[in-house]
C-alpha positions as CSV (number, residue, x, y, z in Angstrom):
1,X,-20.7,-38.9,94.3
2,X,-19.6,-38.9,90.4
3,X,-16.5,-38.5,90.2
4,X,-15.5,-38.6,86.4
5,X,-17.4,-38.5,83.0
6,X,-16.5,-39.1,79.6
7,X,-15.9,-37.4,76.9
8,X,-15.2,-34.9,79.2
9,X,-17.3,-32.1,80.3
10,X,-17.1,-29.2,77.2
11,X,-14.5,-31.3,75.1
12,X,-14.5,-31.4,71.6
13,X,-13.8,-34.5,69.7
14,X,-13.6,-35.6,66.4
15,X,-15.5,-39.7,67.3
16,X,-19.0,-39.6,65.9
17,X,-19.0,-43.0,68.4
18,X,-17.8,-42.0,71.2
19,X,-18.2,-44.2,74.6
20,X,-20.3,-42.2,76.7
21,X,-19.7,-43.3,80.2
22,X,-19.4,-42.0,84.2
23,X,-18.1,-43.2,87.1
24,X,-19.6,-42.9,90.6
25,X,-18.8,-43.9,94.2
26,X,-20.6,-44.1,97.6
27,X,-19.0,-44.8,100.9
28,X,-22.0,-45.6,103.4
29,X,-25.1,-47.2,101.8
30,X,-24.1,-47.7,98.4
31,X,-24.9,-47.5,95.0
32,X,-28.8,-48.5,93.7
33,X,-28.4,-49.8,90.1
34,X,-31.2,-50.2,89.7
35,X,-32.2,-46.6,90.2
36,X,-29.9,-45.3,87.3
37,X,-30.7,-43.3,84.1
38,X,-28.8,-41.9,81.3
39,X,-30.2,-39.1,79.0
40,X,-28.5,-38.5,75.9
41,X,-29.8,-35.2,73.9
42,X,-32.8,-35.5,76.1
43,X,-33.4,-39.2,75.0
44,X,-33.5,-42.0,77.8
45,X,-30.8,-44.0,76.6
46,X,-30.7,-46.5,80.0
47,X,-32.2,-49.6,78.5
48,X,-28.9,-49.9,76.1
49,X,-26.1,-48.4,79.0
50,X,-24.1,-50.9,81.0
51,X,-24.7,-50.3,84.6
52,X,-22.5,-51.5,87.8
53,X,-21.9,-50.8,90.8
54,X,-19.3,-48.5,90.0
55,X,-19.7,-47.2,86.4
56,X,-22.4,-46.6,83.5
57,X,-21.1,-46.9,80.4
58,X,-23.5,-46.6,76.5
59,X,-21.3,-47.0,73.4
60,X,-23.1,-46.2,70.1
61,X,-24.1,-48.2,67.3
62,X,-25.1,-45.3,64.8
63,X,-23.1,-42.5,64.6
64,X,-23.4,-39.4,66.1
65,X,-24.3,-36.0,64.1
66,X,-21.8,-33.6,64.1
67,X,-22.3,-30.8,66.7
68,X,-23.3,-30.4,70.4
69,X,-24.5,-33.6,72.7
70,X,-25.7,-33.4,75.8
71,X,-25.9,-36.0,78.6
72,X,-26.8,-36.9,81.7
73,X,-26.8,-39.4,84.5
74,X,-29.2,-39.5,87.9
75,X,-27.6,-42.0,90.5
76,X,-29.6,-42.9,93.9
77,X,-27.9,-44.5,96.6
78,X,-29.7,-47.4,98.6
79,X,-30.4,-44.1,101.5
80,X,-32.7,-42.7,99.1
81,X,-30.1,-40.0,98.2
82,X,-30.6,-38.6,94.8
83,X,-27.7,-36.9,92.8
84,X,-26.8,-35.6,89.1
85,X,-24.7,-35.0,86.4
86,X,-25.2,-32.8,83.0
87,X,-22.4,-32.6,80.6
88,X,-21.6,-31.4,76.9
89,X,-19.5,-32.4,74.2
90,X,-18.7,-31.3,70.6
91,X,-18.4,-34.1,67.3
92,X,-16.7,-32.3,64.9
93,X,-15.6,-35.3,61.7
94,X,-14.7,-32.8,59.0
95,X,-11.3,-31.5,58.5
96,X,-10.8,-28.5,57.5
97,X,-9.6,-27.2,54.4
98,X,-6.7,-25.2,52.8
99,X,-6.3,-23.2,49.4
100,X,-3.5,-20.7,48.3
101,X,-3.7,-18.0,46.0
102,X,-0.7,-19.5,44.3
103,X,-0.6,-21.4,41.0
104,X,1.2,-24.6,40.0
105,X,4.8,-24.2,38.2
106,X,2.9,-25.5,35.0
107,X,0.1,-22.6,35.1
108,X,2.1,-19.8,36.4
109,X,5.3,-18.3,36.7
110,X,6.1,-15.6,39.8
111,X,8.4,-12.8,38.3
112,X,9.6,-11.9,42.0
113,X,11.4,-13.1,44.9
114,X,8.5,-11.2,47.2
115,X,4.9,-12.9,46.3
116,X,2.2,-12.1,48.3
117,X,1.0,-15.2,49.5
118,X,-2.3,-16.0,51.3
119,X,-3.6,-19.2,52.6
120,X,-7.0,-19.4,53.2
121,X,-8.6,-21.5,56.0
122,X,-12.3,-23.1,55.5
123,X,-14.2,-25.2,58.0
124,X,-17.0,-26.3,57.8
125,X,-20.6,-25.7,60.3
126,X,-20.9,-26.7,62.4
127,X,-17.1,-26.5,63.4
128,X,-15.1,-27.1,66.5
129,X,-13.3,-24.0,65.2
130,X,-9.6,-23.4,63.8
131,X,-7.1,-23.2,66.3
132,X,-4.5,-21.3,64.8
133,X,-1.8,-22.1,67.2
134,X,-1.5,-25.2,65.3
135,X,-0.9,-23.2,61.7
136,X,2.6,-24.5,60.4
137,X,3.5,-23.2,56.8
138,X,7.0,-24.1,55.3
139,X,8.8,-23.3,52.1
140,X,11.5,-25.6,50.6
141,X,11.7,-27.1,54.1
142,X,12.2,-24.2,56.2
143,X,9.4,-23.2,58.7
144,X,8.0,-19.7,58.1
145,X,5.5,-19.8,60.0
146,X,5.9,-16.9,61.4
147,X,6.5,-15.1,58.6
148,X,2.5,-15.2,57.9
149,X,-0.2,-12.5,59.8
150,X,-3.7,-13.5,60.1
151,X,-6.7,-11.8,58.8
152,X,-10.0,-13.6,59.7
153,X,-9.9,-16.8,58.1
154,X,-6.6,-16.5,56.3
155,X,-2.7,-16.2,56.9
156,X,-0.8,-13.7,54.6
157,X,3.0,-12.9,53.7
158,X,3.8,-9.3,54.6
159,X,3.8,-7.0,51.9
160,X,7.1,-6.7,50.2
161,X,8.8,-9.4,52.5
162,X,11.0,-12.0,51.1
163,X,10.3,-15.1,52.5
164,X,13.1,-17.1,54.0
165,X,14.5,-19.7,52.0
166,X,12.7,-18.9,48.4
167,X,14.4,-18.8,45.9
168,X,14.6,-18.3,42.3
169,X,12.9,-21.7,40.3
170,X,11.6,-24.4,41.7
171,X,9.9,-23.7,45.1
172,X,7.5,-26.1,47.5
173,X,4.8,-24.6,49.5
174,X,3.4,-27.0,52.7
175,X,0.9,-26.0,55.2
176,X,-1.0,-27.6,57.6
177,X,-3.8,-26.9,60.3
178,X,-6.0,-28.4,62.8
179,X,-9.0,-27.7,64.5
180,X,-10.2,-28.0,67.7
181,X,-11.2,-31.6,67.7
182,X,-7.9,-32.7,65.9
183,X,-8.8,-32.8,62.7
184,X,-6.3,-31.7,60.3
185,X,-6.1,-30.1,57.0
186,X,-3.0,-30.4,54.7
187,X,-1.7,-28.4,51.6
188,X,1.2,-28.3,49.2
189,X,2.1,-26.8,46.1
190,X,4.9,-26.6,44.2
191,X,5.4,-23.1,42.6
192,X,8.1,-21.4,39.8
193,X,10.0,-17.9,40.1
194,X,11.7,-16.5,37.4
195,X,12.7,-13.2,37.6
196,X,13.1,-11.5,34.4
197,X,16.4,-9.7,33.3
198,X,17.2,-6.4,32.1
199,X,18.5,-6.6,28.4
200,X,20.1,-3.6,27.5
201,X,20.5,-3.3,23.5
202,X,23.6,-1.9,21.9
203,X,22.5,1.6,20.6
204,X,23.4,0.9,16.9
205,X,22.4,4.5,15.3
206,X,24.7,6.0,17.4
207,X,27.7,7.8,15.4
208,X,31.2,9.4,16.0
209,X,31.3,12.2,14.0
210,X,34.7,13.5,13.5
């Protein structure tokens, strides 16, 4: 019987070296070592695996591509009874990435206490995928995460929608995101709003005519 494999069966993980191992057990007859194989991506991979009684185990010297792996173990107990394993797993190595549609303080200046502000998330193929559960965005400190929609690949303010906390000058933007194999992507920008005044001139032609 196996009883455990590793990385685990459909995981995703960001190790382009990961230890590839499973553990097996057999109660009556026992466990024939020497009957054991280990495929990896359809490659016999036994010759460089350490076998026991209890466990095979292959830990890589290269690394990995990113992308999906396949593996899989045949054990034989000493009765001649055959059993098998097949499992998958995901390397994704590249974080993902985030941009704004915001400018610095020093290239820009926001005339309104409302921006529209959209992130946009890019990761690249393949990709364990964004999970956007783990979207936090924060201004001057304060989380406002949920002040953010998504729409495909990015997050956006609502229209018109003041976000908490901004104020008028100096402003920080952070956001940060992972995917599904725990890489994460990070973003900050520091941003300037100056909302312009109303000047009212004197109306200097006006007379009082007696």
């Amino acid at each position: 019987q196996i009883t455990s494999v590793s990385p685990n069966d459909n995981s995703f993980i960001n190790n382009s070296k990961p230890t590839i191992s499973a553990t097996y057990t057999d109660n009556l007859s026992g466990i024939n070592t020497q009957s054991i194989k280990l495929f990896l991506d359809n490659n016999d991979i036994t010759a460089n695996a350490t076998i026991t009684s209890g466990q095979t185990q292959f830990a890589p010297t290269l690394s990995l591509i990113d992308g999906n792996h396949t593996t899989k173990i045949i054990v034989q107990d000493l009765a001649g009874n055959t059993t098998e394993k097949e499992w998958k797993f995901f390397i994704d190595t590249i974080s993902p990435t985030i941009t704004s549609n915001l400018k610095s303080k020093e290239q820009e200046t926001i005339p309104t206490l409302t921006p529209e502000i959209t992130l946009t998330i890019t990761d690249l193929i393949p990709s364990s995928s964004i999970n956007k559960n783990t979207l936090l965005v924060k201004i001057n400190d304060t989380d406002v995460t949920n002040q953010f929609v998504w729409n495909n690949d990015t997050v956006q303010t609502r229209h018109g929608v003041s976000l908490q906390n901004i104020i008028e000058g100096d402003n920080t933007l952070f956001a940060e995101i992972q995917d599904y194999s725990g890489n994460k992507a990070v973003y900050q920008i520091n941003f300037f709003i100056s909302i312009a005044k109303e000047f009212f001139a004197p109306d200097i032609f006006s007379t009082n005519v007696q």
